[in-house]
VOKOLMAR-340497 format. One record per atom (N, C-alpha, C, O): x, y, z. Coordinates in steps of 0.02 Angstrom, whole numbers, plus 50000, padded with zeros to 5 digits. Atoms other than C-alpha are relative to their C-alpha. Example, Ala and Ser with C-alpha at 12.3 -4.5 7.8 and 13.67 -1.06 7.14 Angstrom:
BEGIN
500454994150000
506154977550390
500455006050000
500975005950033
499584994149997
506844994750357
499615005550037
499865011050045
% end
This chain:
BEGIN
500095003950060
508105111148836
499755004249943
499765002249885
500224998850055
507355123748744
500245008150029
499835012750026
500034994049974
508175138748823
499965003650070
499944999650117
500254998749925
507875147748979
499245001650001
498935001750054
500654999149998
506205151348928
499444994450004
498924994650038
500215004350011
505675135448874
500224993350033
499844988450031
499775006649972
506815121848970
499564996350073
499674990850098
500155003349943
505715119849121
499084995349983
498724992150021
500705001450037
504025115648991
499904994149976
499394991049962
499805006550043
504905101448919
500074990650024
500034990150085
499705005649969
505325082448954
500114995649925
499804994949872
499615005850062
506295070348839
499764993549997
499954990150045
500315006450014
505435054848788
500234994549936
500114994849876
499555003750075
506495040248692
499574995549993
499234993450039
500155008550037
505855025048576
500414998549968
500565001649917
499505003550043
507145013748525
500014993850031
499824992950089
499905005649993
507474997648526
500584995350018
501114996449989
499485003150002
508544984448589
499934991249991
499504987650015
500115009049990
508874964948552
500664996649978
501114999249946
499525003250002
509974952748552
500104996549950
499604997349916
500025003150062
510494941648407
500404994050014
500714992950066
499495006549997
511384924648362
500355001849930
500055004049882
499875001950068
512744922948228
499494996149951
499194991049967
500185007450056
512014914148075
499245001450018
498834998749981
500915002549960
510164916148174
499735007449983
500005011449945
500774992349985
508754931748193
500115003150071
500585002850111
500214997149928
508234939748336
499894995050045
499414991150048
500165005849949
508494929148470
499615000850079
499294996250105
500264995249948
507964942348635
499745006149970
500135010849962
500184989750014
506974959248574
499425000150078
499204996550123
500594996649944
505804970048680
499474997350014
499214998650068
500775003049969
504194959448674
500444993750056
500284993150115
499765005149950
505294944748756
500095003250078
499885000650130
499994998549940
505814956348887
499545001550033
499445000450092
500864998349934
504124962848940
499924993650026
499914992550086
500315007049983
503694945848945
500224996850068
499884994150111
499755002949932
504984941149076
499955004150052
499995001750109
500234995049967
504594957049151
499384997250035
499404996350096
500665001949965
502734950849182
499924996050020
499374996250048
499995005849976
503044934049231
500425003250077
500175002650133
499565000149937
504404939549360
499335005450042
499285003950101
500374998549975
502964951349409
499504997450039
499384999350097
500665001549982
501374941349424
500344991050028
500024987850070
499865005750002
502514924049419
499354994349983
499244989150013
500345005450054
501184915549297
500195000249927
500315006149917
500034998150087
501404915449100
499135000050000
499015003349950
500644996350028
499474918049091
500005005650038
499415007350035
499964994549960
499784933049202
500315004749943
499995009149914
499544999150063
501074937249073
499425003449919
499405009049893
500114997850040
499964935848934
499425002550001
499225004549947
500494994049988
498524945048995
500155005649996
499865009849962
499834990949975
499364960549052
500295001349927
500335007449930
499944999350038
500024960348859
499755000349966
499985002849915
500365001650059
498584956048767
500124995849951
499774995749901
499975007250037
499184941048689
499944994550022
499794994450082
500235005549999
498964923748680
500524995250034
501094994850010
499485005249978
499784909448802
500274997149985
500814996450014
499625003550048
500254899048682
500575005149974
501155003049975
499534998050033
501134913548595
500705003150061
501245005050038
499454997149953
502274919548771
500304991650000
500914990449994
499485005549989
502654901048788
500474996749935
500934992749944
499624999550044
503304900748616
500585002750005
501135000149999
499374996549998
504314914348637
500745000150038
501315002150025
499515000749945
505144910148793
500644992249974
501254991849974
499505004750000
505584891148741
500304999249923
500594994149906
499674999450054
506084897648554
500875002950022
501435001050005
499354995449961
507354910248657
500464994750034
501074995250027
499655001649945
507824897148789
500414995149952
500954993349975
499515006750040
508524882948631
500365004349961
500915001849949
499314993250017
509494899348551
500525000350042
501134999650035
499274998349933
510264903048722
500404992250014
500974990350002
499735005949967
510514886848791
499954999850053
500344996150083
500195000249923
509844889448952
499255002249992
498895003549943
500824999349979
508154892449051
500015005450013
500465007750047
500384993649976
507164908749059
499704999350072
499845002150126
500245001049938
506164902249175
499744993750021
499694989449978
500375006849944
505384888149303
499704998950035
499625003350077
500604999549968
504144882049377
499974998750078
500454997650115
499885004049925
503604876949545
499324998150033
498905000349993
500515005649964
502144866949657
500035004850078
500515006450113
500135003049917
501394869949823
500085009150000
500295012249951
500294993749977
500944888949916
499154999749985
498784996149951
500715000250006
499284894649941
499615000449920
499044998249919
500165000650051
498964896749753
500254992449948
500174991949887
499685005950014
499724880149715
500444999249945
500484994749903
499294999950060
501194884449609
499815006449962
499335010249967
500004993550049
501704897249472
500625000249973
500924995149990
499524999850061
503154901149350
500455005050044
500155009150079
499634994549999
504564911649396
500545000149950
500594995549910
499255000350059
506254916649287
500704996050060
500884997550116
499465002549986
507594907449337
500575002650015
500655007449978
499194995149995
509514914149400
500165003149938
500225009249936
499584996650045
510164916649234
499145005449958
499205010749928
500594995450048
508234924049153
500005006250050
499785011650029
500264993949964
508234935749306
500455003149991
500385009149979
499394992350038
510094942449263
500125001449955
500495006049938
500134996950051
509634941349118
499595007749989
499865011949954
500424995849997
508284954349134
500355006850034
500415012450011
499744992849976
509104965549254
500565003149972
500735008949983
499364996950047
510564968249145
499675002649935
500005005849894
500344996750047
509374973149026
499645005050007
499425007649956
500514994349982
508354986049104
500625004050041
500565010250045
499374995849972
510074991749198
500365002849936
500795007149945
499504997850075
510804994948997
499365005949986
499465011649965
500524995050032
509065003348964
499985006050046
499835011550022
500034994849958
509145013849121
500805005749984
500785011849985
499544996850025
510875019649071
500015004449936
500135010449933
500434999750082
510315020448879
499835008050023
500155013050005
500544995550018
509105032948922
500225007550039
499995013150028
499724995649947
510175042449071
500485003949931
500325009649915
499434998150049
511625045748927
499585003849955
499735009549973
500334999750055
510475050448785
499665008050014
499685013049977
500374994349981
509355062948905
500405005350008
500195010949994
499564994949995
511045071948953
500095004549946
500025010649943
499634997150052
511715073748790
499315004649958
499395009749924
500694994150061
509745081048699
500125005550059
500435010350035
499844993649972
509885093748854
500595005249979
500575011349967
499154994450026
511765100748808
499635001449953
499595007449961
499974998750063
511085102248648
499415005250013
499615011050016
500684994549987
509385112448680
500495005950050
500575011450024
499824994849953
510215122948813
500475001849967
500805004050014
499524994750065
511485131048672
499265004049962
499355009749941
500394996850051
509675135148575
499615004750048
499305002650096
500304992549963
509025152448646
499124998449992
498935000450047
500535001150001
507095147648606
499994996749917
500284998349865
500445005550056
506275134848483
499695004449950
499425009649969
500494996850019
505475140548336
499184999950015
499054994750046
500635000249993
503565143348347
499504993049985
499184989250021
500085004950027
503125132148232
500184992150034
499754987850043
499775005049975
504105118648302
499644996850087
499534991550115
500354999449942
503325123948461
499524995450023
499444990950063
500685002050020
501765121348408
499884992450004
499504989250040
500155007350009
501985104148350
500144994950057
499864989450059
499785002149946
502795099148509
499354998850021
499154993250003
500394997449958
501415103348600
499394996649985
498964994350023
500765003350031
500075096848484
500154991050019
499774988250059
500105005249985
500865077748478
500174998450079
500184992650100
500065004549928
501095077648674
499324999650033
499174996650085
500955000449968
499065080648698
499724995249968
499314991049988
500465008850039
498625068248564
500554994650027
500464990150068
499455006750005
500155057348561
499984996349955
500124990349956
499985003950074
499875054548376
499915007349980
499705012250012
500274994250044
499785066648235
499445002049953
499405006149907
500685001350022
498085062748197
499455007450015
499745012650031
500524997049967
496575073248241
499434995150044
499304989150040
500755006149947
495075065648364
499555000649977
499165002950018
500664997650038
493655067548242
499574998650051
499205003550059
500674998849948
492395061948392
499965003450032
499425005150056
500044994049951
493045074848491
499924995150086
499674997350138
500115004349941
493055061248628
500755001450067
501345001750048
499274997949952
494405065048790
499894998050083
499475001550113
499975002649965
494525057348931
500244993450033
500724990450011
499755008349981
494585039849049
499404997349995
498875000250007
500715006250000
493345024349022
500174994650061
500554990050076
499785006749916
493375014849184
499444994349947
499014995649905
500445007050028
492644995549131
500164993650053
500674990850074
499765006849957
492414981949234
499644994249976
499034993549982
500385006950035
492174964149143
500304994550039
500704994450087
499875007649988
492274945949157
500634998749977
500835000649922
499385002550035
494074936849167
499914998649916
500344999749873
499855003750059
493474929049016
500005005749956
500145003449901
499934993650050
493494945048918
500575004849994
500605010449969
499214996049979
495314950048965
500185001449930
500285006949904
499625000650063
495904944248802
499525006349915
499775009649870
500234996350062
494564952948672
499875007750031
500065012750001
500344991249972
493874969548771
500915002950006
500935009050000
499334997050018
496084972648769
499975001649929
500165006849902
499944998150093
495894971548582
499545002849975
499625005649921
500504994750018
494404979548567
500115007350024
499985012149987
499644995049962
495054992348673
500465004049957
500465010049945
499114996250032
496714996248583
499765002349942
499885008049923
500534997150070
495554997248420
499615005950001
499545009249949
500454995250025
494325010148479
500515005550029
500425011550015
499814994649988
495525019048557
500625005049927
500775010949920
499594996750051
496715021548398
499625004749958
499905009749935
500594994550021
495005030348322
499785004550041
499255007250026
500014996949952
495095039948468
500635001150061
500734998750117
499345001949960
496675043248532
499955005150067
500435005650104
499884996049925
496115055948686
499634997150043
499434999550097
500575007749945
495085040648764
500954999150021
501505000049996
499585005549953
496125031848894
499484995350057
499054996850098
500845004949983
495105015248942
500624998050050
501214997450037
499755003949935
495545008149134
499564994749988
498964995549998
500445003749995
494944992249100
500374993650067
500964992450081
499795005349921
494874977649275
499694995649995
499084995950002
500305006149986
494614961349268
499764996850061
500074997450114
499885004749918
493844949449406
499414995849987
499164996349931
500495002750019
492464937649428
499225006449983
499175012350000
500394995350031
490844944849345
499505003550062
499265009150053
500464999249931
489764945649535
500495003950039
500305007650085
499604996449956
491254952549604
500305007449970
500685011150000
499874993950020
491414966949485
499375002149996
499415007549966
500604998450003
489524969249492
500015002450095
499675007350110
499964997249944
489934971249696
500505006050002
500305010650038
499634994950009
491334983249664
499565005850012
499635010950046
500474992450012
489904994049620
499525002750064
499565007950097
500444999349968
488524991949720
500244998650081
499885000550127
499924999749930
489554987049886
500535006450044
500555008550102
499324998949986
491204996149871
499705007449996
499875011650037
499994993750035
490495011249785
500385003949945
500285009849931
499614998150048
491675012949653
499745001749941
499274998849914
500364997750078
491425023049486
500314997149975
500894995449987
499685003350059
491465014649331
499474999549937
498894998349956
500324995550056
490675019149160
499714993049977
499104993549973
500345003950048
490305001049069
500114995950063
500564997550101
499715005249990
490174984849158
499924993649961
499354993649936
500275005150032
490144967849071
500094993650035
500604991550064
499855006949962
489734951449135
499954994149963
499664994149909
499925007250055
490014933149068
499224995950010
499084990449984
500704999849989
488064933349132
499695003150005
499625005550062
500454995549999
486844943449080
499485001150041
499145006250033
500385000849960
485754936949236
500495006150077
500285008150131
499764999249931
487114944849351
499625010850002
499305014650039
500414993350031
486564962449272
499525000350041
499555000850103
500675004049946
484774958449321
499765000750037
499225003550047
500025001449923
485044953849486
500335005750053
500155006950111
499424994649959
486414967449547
499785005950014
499575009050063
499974993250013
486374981349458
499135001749994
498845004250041
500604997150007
484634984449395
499234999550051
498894994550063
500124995050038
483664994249425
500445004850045
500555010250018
499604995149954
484795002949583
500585002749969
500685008050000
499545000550020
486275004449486
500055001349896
500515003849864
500145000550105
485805003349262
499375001150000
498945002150043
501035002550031
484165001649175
500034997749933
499504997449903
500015004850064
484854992449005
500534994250018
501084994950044
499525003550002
485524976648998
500124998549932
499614997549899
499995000050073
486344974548820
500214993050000
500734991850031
499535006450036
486644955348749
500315000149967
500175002949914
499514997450077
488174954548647
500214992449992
500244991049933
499435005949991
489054937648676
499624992750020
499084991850049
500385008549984
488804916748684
500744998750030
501225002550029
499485003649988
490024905648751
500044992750013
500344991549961
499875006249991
490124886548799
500444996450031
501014995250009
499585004749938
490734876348947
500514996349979
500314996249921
499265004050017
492504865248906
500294997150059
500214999350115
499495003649950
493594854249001
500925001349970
501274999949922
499184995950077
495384862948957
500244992950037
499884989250070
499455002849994
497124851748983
500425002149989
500395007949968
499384998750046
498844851948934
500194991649979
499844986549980
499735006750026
499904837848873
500514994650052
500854989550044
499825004249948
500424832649031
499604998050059
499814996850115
500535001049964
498734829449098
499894994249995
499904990549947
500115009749980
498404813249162
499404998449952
498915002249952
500485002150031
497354802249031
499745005249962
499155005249944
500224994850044
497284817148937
499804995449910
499464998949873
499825001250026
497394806148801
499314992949977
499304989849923
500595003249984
495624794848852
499525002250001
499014999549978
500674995149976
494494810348919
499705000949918
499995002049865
500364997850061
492974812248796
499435003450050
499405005050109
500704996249980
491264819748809
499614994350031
499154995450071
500515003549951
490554803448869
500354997050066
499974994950109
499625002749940
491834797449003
500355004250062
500585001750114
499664994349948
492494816549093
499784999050065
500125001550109
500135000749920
491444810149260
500684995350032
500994996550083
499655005549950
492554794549296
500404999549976
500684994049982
499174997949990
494134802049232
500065003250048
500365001150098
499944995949931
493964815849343
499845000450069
499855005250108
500125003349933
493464804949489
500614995950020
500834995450077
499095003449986
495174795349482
500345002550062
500485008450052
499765000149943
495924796149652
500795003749980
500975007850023
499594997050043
497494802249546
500245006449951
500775009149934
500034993950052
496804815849431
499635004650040
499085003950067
500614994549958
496424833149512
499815006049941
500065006949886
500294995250043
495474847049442
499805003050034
499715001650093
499984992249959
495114865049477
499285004749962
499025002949910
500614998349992
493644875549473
499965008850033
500425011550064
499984992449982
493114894349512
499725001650043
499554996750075
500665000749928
491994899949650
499315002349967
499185007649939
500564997350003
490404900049625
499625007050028
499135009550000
500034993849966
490224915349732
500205005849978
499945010850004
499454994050037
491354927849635
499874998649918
500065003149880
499765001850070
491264920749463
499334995749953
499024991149981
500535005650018
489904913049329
500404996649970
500044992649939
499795010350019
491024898249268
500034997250058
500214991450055
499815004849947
491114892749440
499344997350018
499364991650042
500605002349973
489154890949477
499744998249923
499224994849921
500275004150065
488874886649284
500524990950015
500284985350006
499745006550015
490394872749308
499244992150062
499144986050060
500315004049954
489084866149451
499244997149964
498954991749964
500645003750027
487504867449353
500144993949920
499654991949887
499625002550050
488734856949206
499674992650053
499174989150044
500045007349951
488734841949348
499594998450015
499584992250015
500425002750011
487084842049385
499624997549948
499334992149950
500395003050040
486284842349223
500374993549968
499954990249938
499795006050013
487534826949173
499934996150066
500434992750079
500245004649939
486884818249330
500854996250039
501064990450043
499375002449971
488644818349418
499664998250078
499114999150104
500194997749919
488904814849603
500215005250021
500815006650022
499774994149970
488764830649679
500515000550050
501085002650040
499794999249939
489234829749849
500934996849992
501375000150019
499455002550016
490864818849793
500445005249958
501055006249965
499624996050054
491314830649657
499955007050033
500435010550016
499794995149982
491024845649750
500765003550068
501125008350079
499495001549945
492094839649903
500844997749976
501364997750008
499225004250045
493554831449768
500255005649987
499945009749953
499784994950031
494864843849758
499875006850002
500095010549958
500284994349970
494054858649845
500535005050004
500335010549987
499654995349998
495664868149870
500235002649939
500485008249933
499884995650071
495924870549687
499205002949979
498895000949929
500674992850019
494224885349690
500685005050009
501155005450049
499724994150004
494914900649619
499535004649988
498985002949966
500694996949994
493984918549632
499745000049924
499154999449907
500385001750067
493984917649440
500194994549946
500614990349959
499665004650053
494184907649269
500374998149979
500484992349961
499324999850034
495684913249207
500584999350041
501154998150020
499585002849929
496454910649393
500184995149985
500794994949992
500095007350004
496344894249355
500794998349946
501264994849965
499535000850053
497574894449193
500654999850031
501064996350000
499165001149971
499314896249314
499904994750033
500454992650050
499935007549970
498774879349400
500044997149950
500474992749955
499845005450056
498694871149235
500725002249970
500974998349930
499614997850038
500144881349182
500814995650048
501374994750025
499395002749968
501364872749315
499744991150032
500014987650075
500005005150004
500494857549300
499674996550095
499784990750112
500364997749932
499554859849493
499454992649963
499564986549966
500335004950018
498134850949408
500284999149934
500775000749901
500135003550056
497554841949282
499465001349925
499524998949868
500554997550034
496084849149196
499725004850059
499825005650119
500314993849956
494994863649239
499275003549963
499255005949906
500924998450021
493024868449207
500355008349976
500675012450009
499804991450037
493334885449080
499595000349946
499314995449922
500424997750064
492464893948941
500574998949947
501185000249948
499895002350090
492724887648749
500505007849992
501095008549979
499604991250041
493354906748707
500654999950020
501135001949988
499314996149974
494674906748845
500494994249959
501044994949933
499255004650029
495414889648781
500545000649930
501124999049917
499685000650060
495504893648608
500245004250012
500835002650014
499504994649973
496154912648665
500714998549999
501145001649968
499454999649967
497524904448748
500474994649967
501074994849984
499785002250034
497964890448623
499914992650047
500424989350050
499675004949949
497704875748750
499514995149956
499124996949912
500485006950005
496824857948723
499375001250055
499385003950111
500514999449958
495094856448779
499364992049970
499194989849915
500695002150032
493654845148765
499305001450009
499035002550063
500654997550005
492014848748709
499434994550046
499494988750066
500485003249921
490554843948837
499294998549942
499235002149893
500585000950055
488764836348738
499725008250011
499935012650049
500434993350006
487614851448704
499465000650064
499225005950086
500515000249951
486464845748836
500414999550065
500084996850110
499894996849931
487424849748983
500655006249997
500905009550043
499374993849991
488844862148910
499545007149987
499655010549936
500524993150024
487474877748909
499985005549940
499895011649944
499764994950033
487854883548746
499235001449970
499095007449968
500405001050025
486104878848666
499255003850008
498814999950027
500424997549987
484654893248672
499284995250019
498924995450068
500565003049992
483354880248624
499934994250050
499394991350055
499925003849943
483954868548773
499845004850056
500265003950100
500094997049924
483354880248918
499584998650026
499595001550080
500465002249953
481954872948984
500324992750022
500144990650077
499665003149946
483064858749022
500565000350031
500824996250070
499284996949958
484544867849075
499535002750063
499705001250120
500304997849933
483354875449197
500004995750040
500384997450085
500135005349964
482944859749287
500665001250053
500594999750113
499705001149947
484684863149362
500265007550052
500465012850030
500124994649950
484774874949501
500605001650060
500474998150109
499874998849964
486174882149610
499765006450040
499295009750018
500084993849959
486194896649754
500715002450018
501154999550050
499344995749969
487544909349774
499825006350046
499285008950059
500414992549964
487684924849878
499875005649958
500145006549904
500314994050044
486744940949826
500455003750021
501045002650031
499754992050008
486984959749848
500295000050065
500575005350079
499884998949948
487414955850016
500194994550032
499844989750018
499765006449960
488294942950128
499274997050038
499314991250058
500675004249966
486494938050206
499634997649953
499264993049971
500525001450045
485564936650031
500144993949958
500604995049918
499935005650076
485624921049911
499675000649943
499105002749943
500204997850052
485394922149745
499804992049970
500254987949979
499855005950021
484574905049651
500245001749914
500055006749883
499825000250078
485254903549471
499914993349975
500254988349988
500425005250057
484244892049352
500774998949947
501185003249932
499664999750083
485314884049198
499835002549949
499225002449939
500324995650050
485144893349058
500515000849943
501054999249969
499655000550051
486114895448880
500595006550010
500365012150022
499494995149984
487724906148903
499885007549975
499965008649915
500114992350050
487354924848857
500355004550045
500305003550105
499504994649983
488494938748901
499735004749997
499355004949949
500284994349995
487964956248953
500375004450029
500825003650070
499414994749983
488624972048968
499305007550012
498775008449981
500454993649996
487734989349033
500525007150025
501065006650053
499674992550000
488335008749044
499635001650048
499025001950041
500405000149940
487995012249230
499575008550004
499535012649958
500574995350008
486835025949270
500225005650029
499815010150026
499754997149981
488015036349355
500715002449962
501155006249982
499175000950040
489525034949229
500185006549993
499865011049967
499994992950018
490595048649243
500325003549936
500455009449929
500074998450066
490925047749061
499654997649951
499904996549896
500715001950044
489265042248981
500075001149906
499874997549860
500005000850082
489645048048805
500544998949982
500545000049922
499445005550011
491355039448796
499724991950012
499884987649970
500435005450015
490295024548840
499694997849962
499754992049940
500565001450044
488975025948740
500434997249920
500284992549883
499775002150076
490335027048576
500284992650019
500014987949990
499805005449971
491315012748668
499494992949941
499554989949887
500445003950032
489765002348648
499574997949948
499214993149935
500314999850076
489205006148494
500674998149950
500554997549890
499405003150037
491095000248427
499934993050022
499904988549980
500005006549974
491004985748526
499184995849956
499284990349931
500335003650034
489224980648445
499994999649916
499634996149880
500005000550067
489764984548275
500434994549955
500964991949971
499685006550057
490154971648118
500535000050000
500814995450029
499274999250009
491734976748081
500395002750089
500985001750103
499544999649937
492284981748260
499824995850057
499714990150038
500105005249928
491954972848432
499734993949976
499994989050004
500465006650003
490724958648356
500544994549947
500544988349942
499435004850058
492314954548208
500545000250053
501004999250013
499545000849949
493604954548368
499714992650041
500064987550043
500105003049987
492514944748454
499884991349982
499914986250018
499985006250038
492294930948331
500534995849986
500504989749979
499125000550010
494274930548302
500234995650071
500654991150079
499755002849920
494364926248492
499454994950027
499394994250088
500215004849982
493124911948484
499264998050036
498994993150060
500604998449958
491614920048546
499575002749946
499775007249910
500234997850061
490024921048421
499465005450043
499275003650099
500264995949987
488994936648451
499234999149993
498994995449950
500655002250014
487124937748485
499375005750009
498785005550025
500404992950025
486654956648444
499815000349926
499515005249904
% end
């Protein structure tokens, strides 16, 4: 490609685009559609979909049923029943659709790579210059400079509910830093706090959707700051084909969601804090426990945002989630009074009153967790094996204009 000196140094890398069109119409298929069916046929959820993209549920299910009244057929469909109780897949014609599209791109790119080789292998060596520049944008992969001088990977392990902003906060600090590469992993917030302390796994920041899980886990074996950044507030999501969706308020959600008819879904308390907050929700509104914890037991998922492909194929009916993720994701929700949805600092001495127990650091230990006003926490572990990619990390993430104005955008008010 660049000679005999130079052809074995090299590799060919295309960006171009492809999409489909209608007479008379726009873009009816481009490249974000196809990822899209790409990640669904992957994960077979559309919130699977629009996680692994960083966009919003509402906006993949736009796209799909804007595409599918262009075409005239279905992308994709749903389905009921397996151990996760349904999920989305693409349909016959969305799946040959797809593979005829990544079979044109695999060709595309086969044809294209031939023909830049013939052409380099006539040129005896590259100029210098040209060299040079080669060389420079394949280490950055922009033609920028790294003024922090920052280079490396950021391992991060947060709360589902932070899929959607710590991606966009992410993609932000890294464009001011383009020799960062952030691994960021979602899961419940106790179960990425065991990652650490059971599994042994390195990882530079973690954040949890409870600043108590911090606390309890990690400190002092593991951190020694816990930073507050974040609020949030308990919700009852839906869709529009949720039973009595159309009745549920803030004073009647017990004896809708006792209906012998209407099911609802829930996280584990064990893995996750919306699942042992949705519990201390029921006591402090003086539900029946034992009824409501036993109603519908097979819809516990390990986390929050688990939850979103049962509502997404219509599995349930409603589902105990954080305010941030609903508006995130564009869905219907209703708001819970102040006195049992934990958003309220100066309500904690009677959010306390309610009290579950999960497991600790260890399958023998229980942990009790008091009610308490939602606060979010995040710490830079004490071992991180890139500590000052962290440290800037977190200092973007608590700033006005970066992480705390992302955060606000996505529904979540900050409380640094």
């Amino acid at each position: 490609m660049a000679g005999n000196r130079g052809a074995k140094y090299y590799d060919i890398f295309l960006d171009y685009r492809l999409w489909l069109t209608k007479r008379g119409s726009g873009e009816v298929l481009g490249h974000e559609h196809f990822l899209i069916l790409q990640k669904i046929e992957e994960g077979e959820s559309l919130h699977y979909a629009a996680d692994s993209l960083g966009i919003s549920y509402r906006k993949v299910w736009d796209r799909i049923r804007d595409s599918e009244t262009e075409l005239g057929f279905h992308l994709i469909e749903t389905y009921r029943g397996g151990k996760d109780g349904g999920g989305t897949k693409l349909s016959p014609d969305g799946k040959r659709l797809l593979d005829s599209y990544l079979k044109l791109r695999g060709d595309i790119d086969t044809l294209i790579k031939g023909r830049v080789k013939e052409f380099f292998h006539t040129v005896n060596m590259l100029p210098l210059i040209l060299l040079m520049l080669i060389l420079t944008l394949s280490c950055t992969g922009r033609g920028s400079d790294n003024r922090e001088g920052l280079n490396g990977e950021l391992v991060i392990f947060h709360a589902g509910s932070l899929s959607m902003p710590f991606k966009a906060i992410a993609d932000s600090f890294v464009k001011l830093n383009p020799g960062v590469k952030i691994l960021a992993e979602a899961s419940g917030s106790i179960d990425a706090a065991r990652k650490i302390t059971e599994l042994g796994r390195d990882c530079d920041i973690m954040a949890s959707a409870d600043y108590n899980v911090i606390d309890k886990l990690l400190i002092p074996g593991f951190a020694s700051e816990n930073i507050k950044f974040a609020a949030n507030e308990m919700a009852i999501v839906f869709n529009e084909k949720s039973r009595y969706s159309s009745e549920i308020t803030k004073e009647n959600w017990k004896e809708i969601l006792m209906r012998k008819d209407v099911i609802f879904g829930r996280s584990d308390p064990n893995s996750d804090p919306c699942g042992y907050r949705t519990l201390l929700v029921w006591q402090l509104a003086g539900a029946d426990m034992k009824t409501m914890i036993i109603k519908d037991a097979r819809y516990i998922r390990p986390k929050e945002v688990d939850l979103l492909a049962l509502l997404d194929v219509n599995a349930v009916d409603y589902i105990f989630l954080y305010k941030s993720v609903a508006v995130q994701h564009g869905l219907k929700y209703t708001e819970l009074s102040d006195s049992v949805n934990l958003s309220d600092p100066l309500l904690n001495d009677w959010y306390a009153k309610a009290v579950v127990k999960v497991r600790g650091s260890s399958p023998e230990d229980t942990i009790a967790i008091n009610g308490e006003a939602m606060i979010y926490g995040l710490t830079i572990l004490r071992d991180a094996p890139n500590k000052k990619i962290a440290e800037a990390f977190v200092d973007f993430l608590l700033s006005e204009n970066g992480g705390r104005k992302i955060l606000s955008q996505m529904g979540q008010s900050s409380v640094y």
